[in-house]
C-alpha positions as CSV (number, residue, x, y, z in Angstrom):
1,X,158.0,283.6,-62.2
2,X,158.6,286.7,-63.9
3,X,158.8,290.4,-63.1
4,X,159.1,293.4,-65.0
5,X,160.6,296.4,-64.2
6,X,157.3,298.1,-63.1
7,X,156.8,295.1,-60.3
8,X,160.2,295.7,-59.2
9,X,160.0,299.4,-58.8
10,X,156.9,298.5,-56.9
11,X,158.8,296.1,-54.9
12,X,160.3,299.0,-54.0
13,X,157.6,301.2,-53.3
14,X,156.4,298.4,-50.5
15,X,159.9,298.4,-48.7
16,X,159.3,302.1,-48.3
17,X,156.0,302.1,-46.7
18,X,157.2,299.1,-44.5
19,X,159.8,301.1,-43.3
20,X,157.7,304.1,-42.5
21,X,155.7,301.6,-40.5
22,X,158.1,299.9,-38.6
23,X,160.1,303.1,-37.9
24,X,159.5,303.2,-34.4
25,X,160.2,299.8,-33.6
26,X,163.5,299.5,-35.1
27,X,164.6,303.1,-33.1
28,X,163.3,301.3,-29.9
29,X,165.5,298.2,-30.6
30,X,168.2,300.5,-31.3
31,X,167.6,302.9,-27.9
32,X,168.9,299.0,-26.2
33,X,171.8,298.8,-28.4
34,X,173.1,302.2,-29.7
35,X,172.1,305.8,-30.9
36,X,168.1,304.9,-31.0
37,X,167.8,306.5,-34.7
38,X,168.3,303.3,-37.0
39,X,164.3,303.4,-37.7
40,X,165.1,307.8,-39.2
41,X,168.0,306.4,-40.7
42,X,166.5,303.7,-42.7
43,X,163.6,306.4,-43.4
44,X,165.9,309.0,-44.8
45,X,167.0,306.7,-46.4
46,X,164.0,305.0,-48.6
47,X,162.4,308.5,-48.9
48,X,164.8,309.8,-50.9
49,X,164.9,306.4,-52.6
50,X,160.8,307.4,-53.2
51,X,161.9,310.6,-54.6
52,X,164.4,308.9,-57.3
53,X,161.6,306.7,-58.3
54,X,158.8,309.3,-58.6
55,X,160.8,311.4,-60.5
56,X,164.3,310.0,-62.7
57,X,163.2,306.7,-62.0
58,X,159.3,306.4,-63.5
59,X,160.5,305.8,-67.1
60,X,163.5,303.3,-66.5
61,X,162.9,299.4,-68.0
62,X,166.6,298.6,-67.3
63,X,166.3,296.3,-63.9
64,X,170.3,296.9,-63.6
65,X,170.1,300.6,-63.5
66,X,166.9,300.5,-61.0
67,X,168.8,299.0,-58.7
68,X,172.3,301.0,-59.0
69,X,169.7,304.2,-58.0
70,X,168.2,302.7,-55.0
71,X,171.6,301.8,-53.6
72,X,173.3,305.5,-54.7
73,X,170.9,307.4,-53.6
74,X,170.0,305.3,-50.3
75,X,174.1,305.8,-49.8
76,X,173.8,309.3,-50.4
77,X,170.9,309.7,-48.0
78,X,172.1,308.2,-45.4
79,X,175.1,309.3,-43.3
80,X,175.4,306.1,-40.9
81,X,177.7,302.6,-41.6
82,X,173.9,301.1,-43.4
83,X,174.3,303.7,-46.3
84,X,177.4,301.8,-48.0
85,X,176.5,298.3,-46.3
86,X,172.7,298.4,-48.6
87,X,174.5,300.6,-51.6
88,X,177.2,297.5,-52.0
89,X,174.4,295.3,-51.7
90,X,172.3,296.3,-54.4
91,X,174.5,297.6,-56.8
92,X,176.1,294.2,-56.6
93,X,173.0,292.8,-57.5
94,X,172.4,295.3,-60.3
95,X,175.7,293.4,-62.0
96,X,173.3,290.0,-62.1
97,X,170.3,291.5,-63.9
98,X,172.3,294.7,-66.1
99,X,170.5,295.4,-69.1
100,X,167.0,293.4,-67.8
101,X,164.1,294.5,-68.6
102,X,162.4,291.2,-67.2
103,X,162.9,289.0,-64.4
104,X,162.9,285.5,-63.9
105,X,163.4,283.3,-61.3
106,X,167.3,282.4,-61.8
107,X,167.3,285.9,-62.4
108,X,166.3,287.1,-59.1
109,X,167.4,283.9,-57.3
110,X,171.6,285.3,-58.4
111,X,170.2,288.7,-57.3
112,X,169.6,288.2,-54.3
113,X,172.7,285.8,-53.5
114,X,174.7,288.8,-54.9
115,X,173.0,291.4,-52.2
116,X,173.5,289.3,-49.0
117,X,177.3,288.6,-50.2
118,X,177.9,292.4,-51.3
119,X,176.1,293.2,-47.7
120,X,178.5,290.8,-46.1
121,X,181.9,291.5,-48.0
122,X,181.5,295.4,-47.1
123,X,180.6,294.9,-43.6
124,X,183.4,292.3,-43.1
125,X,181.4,290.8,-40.7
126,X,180.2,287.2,-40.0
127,X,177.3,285.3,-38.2
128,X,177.4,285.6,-34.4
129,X,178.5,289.2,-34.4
130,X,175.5,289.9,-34.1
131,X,174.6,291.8,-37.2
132,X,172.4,291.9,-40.3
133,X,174.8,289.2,-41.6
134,X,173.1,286.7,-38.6
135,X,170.0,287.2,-41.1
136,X,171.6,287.6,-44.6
137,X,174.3,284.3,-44.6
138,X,171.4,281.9,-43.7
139,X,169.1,283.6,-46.3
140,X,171.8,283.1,-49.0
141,X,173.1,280.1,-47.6
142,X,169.4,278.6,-48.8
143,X,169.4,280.0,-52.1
144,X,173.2,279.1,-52.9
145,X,172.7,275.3,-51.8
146,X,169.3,274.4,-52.9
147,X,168.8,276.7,-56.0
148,X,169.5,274.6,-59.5
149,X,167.4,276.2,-61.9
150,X,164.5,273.8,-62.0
151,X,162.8,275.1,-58.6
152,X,159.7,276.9,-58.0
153,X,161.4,280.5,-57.0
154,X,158.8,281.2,-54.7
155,X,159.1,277.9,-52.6
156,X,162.9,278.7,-52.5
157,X,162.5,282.4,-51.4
158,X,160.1,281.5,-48.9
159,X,162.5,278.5,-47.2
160,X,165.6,281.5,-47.8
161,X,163.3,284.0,-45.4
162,X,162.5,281.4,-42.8
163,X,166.6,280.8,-42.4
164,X,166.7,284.8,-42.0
165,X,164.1,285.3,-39.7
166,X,165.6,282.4,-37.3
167,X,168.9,283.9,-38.0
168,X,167.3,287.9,-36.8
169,X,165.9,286.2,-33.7
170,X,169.0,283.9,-33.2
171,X,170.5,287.7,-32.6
172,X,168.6,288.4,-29.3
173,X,171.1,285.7,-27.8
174,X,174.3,287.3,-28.8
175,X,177.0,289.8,-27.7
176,X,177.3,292.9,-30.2
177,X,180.7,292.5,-31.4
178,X,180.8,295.4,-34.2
179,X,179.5,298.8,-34.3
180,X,179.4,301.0,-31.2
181,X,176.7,298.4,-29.4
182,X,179.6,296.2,-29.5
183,X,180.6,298.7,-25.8
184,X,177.8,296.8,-24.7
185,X,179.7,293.2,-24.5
186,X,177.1,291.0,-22.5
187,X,174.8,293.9,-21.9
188,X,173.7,293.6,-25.4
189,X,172.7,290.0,-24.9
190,X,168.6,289.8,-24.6
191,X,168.2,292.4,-27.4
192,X,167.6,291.6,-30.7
193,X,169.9,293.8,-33.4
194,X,168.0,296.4,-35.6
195,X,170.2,295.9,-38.3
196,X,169.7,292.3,-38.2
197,X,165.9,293.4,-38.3
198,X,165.2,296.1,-40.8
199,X,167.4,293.3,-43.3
200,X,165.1,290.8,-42.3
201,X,161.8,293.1,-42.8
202,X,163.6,293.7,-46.5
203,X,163.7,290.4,-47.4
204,X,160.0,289.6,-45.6
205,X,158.6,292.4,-47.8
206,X,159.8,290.9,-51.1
207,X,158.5,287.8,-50.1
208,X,154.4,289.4,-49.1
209,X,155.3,291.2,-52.8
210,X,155.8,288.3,-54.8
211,X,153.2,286.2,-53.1
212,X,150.8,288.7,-54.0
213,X,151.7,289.3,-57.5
214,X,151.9,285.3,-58.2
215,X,148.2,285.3,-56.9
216,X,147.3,288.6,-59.5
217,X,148.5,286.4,-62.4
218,X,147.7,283.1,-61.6
Protein backbone atom coordinates (compact mmCIF):
# COMPACT_ATOMS: atom_id res chain seq x y z
CA UNK A 1 0.00 0.00 0.00
CA UNK A 2 0.99 3.37 -0.80
CA UNK A 3 -0.21 6.87 -0.19
CA UNK A 4 0.71 10.17 -1.33
CA UNK A 5 0.56 13.20 0.30
CA UNK A 6 -2.80 14.21 -1.26
CA UNK A 7 -4.45 10.75 0.32
CA UNK A 8 -3.04 11.74 3.59
CA UNK A 9 -4.27 15.28 3.62
CA UNK A 10 -7.49 13.68 2.77
CA UNK A 11 -7.05 11.32 5.58
CA UNK A 12 -7.26 14.29 7.24
CA UNK A 13 -10.11 15.92 5.82
CA UNK A 14 -12.23 12.62 6.97
CA UNK A 15 -11.08 12.85 10.64
CA UNK A 16 -12.56 16.32 10.46
CA UNK A 17 -15.92 15.62 9.30
CA UNK A 18 -15.98 12.53 11.71
CA UNK A 19 -15.51 14.73 14.40
CA UNK A 20 -18.11 17.20 13.40
CA UNK A 21 -20.33 14.20 13.49
CA UNK A 22 -19.67 12.67 16.49
CA UNK A 23 -19.44 15.99 18.37
CA UNK A 24 -22.28 15.52 20.43
CA UNK A 25 -21.68 12.12 21.52
CA UNK A 26 -18.26 12.60 22.82
CA UNK A 27 -19.69 15.94 24.93
CA UNK A 28 -22.48 13.58 26.31
CA UNK A 29 -19.80 11.00 27.42
CA UNK A 30 -17.94 13.72 28.79
CA UNK A 31 -21.24 15.56 30.79
CA UNK A 32 -20.66 11.66 32.92
CA UNK A 33 -17.11 12.26 33.39
CA UNK A 34 -16.02 15.90 33.38
CA UNK A 35 -16.58 19.45 31.84
CA UNK A 36 -19.11 18.03 28.97
CA UNK A 37 -17.07 20.00 26.07
CA UNK A 38 -14.55 17.32 24.85
CA UNK A 39 -16.72 16.85 21.54
CA UNK A 40 -16.03 21.48 20.97
CA UNK A 41 -12.76 20.80 21.99
CA UNK A 42 -11.82 18.23 19.50
CA UNK A 43 -13.87 20.48 16.93
CA UNK A 44 -11.85 23.58 17.55
CA UNK A 45 -9.56 21.75 17.28
CA UNK A 46 -9.71 19.93 13.58
CA UNK A 47 -11.31 23.16 12.23
CA UNK A 48 -8.56 25.12 12.49
CA UNK A 49 -6.60 21.96 11.35
CA UNK A 50 -9.27 22.46 8.10
CA UNK A 51 -8.10 25.91 7.85
CA UNK A 52 -4.18 24.98 7.76
CA UNK A 53 -4.94 22.61 5.04
CA UNK A 54 -7.24 24.74 2.84
CA UNK A 55 -5.01 27.32 2.90
CA UNK A 56 -0.74 26.81 3.82
CA UNK A 57 -1.28 23.40 3.55
CA UNK A 58 -2.94 22.70 -0.23
CA UNK A 59 0.57 22.73 -1.97
CA UNK A 60 2.74 20.66 0.64
CA UNK A 61 4.15 17.02 -0.76
CA UNK A 62 6.41 16.65 2.39
CA UNK A 63 4.29 13.88 4.55
CA UNK A 64 6.70 15.05 7.57
CA UNK A 65 5.74 18.68 7.44
CA UNK A 66 1.84 17.69 7.01
CA UNK A 67 1.86 16.18 9.99
CA UNK A 68 4.07 18.73 12.21
CA UNK A 69 0.88 21.34 11.07
CA UNK A 70 -1.87 19.24 12.08
CA UNK A 71 -0.37 18.63 15.53
CA UNK A 72 0.84 22.75 15.90
CA UNK A 73 -2.02 24.03 14.99
CA UNK A 74 -4.48 21.40 16.69
CA UNK A 75 -2.12 22.38 19.92
CA UNK A 76 -2.60 25.85 19.29
CA UNK A 77 -6.30 25.47 18.86
CA UNK A 78 -6.99 23.87 21.60
CA UNK A 79 -6.63 25.07 25.20
CA UNK A 80 -7.49 21.72 27.12
CA UNK A 81 -4.67 18.67 28.31
CA UNK A 82 -5.70 16.93 24.33
CA UNK A 83 -3.96 19.87 22.52
CA UNK A 84 -0.23 18.82 23.60
CA UNK A 85 -1.36 15.00 24.13
CA UNK A 86 -2.37 14.77 19.91
CA UNK A 87 0.50 17.63 19.01
CA UNK A 88 3.24 15.04 20.65
CA UNK A 89 1.59 12.45 18.91
CA UNK A 90 1.81 13.52 15.44
CA UNK A 91 4.74 15.48 15.41
CA UNK A 92 6.48 12.32 16.66
CA UNK A 93 5.17 10.63 13.88
CA UNK A 94 6.22 13.41 11.43
CA UNK A 95 10.06 12.21 12.57
CA UNK A 96 9.17 8.56 10.88
CA UNK A 97 8.04 9.88 7.42
CA UNK A 98 10.30 13.60 7.24
CA UNK A 99 11.01 14.40 3.89
CA UNK A 100 8.17 11.72 2.31
CA UNK A 101 6.42 12.48 -0.33
CA UNK A 102 4.94 8.78 -0.51
CA UNK A 103 3.80 6.28 1.86
CA UNK A 104 4.24 2.81 2.21
CA UNK A 105 3.22 0.39 4.41
CA UNK A 106 6.38 0.17 6.90
CA UNK A 107 6.08 3.72 6.42
CA UNK A 108 2.88 4.23 8.04
CA UNK A 109 3.08 1.05 10.13
CA UNK A 110 6.37 3.23 12.29
CA UNK A 111 4.02 6.21 12.05
CA UNK A 112 1.56 5.18 13.68
CA UNK A 113 3.65 3.18 16.58
CA UNK A 114 5.39 6.63 16.90
CA UNK A 115 1.80 8.53 17.55
CA UNK A 116 0.31 6.07 20.21
CA UNK A 117 3.97 6.11 22.05
CA UNK A 118 4.36 10.12 21.68
CA UNK A 119 0.45 10.13 22.99
CA UNK A 120 1.46 7.87 25.80
CA UNK A 121 4.94 9.33 26.87
CA UNK A 122 3.29 13.01 27.12
CA UNK A 123 0.27 11.88 29.02
CA UNK A 124 2.43 9.72 31.41
CA UNK A 125 -0.33 7.61 31.63
CA UNK A 126 -0.89 3.76 31.34
CA UNK A 127 -3.74 1.25 30.53
CA UNK A 128 -6.30 1.05 33.31
CA UNK A 129 -6.35 4.74 33.99
CA UNK A 130 -8.82 4.90 32.13
CA UNK A 131 -7.58 7.07 29.28
CA UNK A 132 -7.00 7.25 25.59
CA UNK A 133 -3.89 5.17 26.33
CA UNK A 134 -6.63 2.06 27.25
CA UNK A 135 -7.09 2.44 23.36
CA UNK A 136 -3.69 3.48 22.02
CA UNK A 137 -1.15 0.69 23.93
CA UNK A 138 -3.28 -2.18 22.53
CA UNK A 139 -3.39 -0.59 19.08
CA UNK A 140 0.49 -0.26 19.04
CA UNK A 141 1.01 -3.17 20.98
CA UNK A 142 -0.39 -5.08 17.53
CA UNK A 143 1.63 -3.15 15.22
CA UNK A 144 5.02 -3.40 17.37
CA UNK A 145 4.61 -7.35 17.84
CA UNK A 146 3.30 -8.60 14.61
CA UNK A 147 4.61 -6.02 12.08
CA UNK A 148 8.02 -7.45 10.14
CA UNK A 149 7.84 -5.84 6.88
CA UNK A 150 6.42 -8.63 4.80
CA UNK A 151 2.64 -8.09 5.96
CA UNK A 152 -0.33 -6.89 4.23
CA UNK A 153 -0.58 -3.22 6.12
CA UNK A 154 -4.14 -3.24 5.86
CA UNK A 155 -4.65 -6.81 7.59
CA UNK A 156 -2.24 -5.44 10.34
CA UNK A 157 -4.05 -2.05 10.81
CA UNK A 158 -7.29 -3.58 10.85
CA UNK A 159 -6.19 -6.43 13.79
CA UNK A 160 -4.27 -2.88 15.54
CA UNK A 161 -8.01 -1.14 15.59
CA UNK A 162 -9.89 -4.17 16.80
CA UNK A 163 -7.25 -4.20 20.08
CA UNK A 164 -8.22 -0.32 20.35
CA UNK A 165 -11.75 -0.55 20.16
CA UNK A 166 -11.76 -3.47 22.92
CA UNK A 167 -9.31 -1.42 24.75
CA UNK A 168 -12.13 2.05 24.48
CA UNK A 169 -14.85 -0.21 25.67
CA UNK A 170 -12.60 -2.06 28.23
CA UNK A 171 -12.78 1.76 29.70
CA UNK A 172 -16.56 1.68 30.62
CA UNK A 173 -15.25 -0.80 33.51
CA UNK A 174 -12.77 1.45 35.02
CA UNK A 175 -12.18 4.08 37.73
CA UNK A 176 -10.86 7.51 36.13
CA UNK A 177 -7.60 7.88 37.72
CA UNK A 178 -6.20 11.06 35.74
CA UNK A 179 -7.76 14.24 34.75
CA UNK A 180 -10.35 15.95 36.82
CA UNK A 181 -12.93 12.70 36.22
CA UNK A 182 -10.47 11.04 38.26
CA UNK A 183 -12.81 13.14 41.52
CA UNK A 184 -15.15 10.70 40.35
CA UNK A 185 -13.27 7.37 41.86
CA UNK A 186 -15.95 4.59 41.42
CA UNK A 187 -18.55 7.03 40.26
CA UNK A 188 -16.83 6.97 36.95
CA UNK A 189 -17.12 3.30 36.65
CA UNK A 190 -20.13 2.40 33.95
CA UNK A 191 -18.98 5.30 31.65
CA UNK A 192 -16.90 4.85 28.94
CA UNK A 193 -13.97 7.72 28.62
CA UNK A 194 -14.25 10.26 25.68
CA UNK A 195 -10.71 10.56 25.33
CA UNK A 196 -10.37 6.92 25.09
CA UNK A 197 -13.16 7.38 22.34
CA UNK A 198 -12.47 10.32 20.07
CA UNK A 199 -8.68 8.25 19.86
CA UNK A 200 -10.42 5.34 18.93
CA UNK A 201 -12.78 7.18 16.24
CA UNK A 202 -9.09 8.52 14.94
CA UNK A 203 -7.70 5.44 14.40
CA UNK A 204 -11.39 3.85 13.05
CA UNK A 205 -11.33 6.71 10.46
CA UNK A 206 -8.00 5.83 9.01
CA UNK A 207 -8.88 2.43 8.84
CA UNK A 208 -12.71 3.28 6.57
CA UNK A 209 -9.93 5.67 4.58
CA UNK A 210 -7.56 3.21 3.55
CA UNK A 211 -10.11 0.55 3.00
CA UNK A 212 -11.68 2.73 0.64
CA UNK A 213 -8.67 3.94 -1.22
CA UNK A 214 -7.32 0.14 -1.53
CA UNK A 215 -10.71 -0.59 -3.30
CA UNK A 216 -10.23 2.86 -5.76
CA UNK A 217 -6.94 1.34 -6.93
CA UNK A 218 -7.31 -2.19 -6.90
Amino acid sequence: MELTAREFKAYFKKVIDMIEAEKDYLCELDRKLGDGDHGVTMSIGWQAVKAKLDNDLVDEEDCGKISIAVGKTFLNAVGSSVGPLYATGFMRGAKIIKNKVVLNGEDLAYFWVAFGNGVKERGKAKVGDKTMVDTLDPFVNVIKNKYDGTQDFLQLFHEAVTAAKEGMHATKDLASRKGRSSRLGERSIGVQDPGATSAYYILATFLEFIEDYSRKVS
